[in-house]
N, C-alpha and C positions, 0 to 999 in steps of 0.2 A: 642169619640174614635179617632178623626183626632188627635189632642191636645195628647191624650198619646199614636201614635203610631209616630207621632216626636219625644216626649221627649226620647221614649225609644232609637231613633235613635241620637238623640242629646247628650244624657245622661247627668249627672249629674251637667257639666260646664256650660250650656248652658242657653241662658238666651232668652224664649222663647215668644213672643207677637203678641196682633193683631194689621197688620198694617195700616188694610182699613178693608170694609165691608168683602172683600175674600180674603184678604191675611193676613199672618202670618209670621215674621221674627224668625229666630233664631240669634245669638250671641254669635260666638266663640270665642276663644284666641285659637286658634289650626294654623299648618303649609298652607300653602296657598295647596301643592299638597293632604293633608288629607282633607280639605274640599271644593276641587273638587269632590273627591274619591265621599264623604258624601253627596253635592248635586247631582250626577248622581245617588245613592244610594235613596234621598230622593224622586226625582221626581218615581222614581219607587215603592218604597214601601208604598206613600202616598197619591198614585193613584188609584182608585176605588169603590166601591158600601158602603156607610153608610147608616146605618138606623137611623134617625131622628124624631124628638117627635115634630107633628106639630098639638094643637088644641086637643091633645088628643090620635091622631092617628099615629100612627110609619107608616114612608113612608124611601122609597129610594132614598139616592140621590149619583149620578154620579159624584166623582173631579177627578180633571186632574190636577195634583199639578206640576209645574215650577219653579225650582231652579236654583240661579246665587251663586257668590262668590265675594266680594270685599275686597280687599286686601288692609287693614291702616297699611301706613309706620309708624313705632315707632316714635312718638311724633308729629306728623301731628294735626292739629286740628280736633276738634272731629264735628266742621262743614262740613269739608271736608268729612268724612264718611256719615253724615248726607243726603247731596247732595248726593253722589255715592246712599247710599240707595234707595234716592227719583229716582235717573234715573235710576235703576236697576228695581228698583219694576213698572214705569212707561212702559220701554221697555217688563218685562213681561206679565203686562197688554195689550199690547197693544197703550197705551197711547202715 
């Protein structure tokens, strides 16, 4: 349910993955102020109660979904995003 109520917020461009045990990245091509807009929007709409299939048994679980935005200059190396990723999804964590 988490998985398609991003994609429906990411839509069809979007190229969406896991990045660690509890996080997930999306990947745009869109404007740097539309997907600010998109993560303020995602932290809210991807926040709250699932029901999950553990053993057999459907249980509830509680996320609290954190979104950032990192901004690749045109022709930059694609290490360079790489890094930004790793300390984006790091500082969300925690880490």
């Amino acid at each position: 349910a988490l998985i398609a109520r991003f994609a429906a917020l990411t839509g069809d461009e979007a190229i969406i993955g896991r990045w660690s045990l509890d996080q997930f990245v999306a990947v745009l091509d869109i404007p740097a102020g539309r997907a600010i807009s998109l993560s303020a929007e995602a932290t809210t709409k991807l926040s709250g109660s699932y029901a999950v299939q553990e053993n057999g048994q459907s249980q509830k679980v509680s996320v609290q979904a954190t979104a950032g935005v990192i901004d690749r200059a045109a022709g930059a190396p694609p290490e360079t995003f790489h890094q930004k990723l790793e300390q984006l999804a790091g500082a969300i964590s925690g880490a």
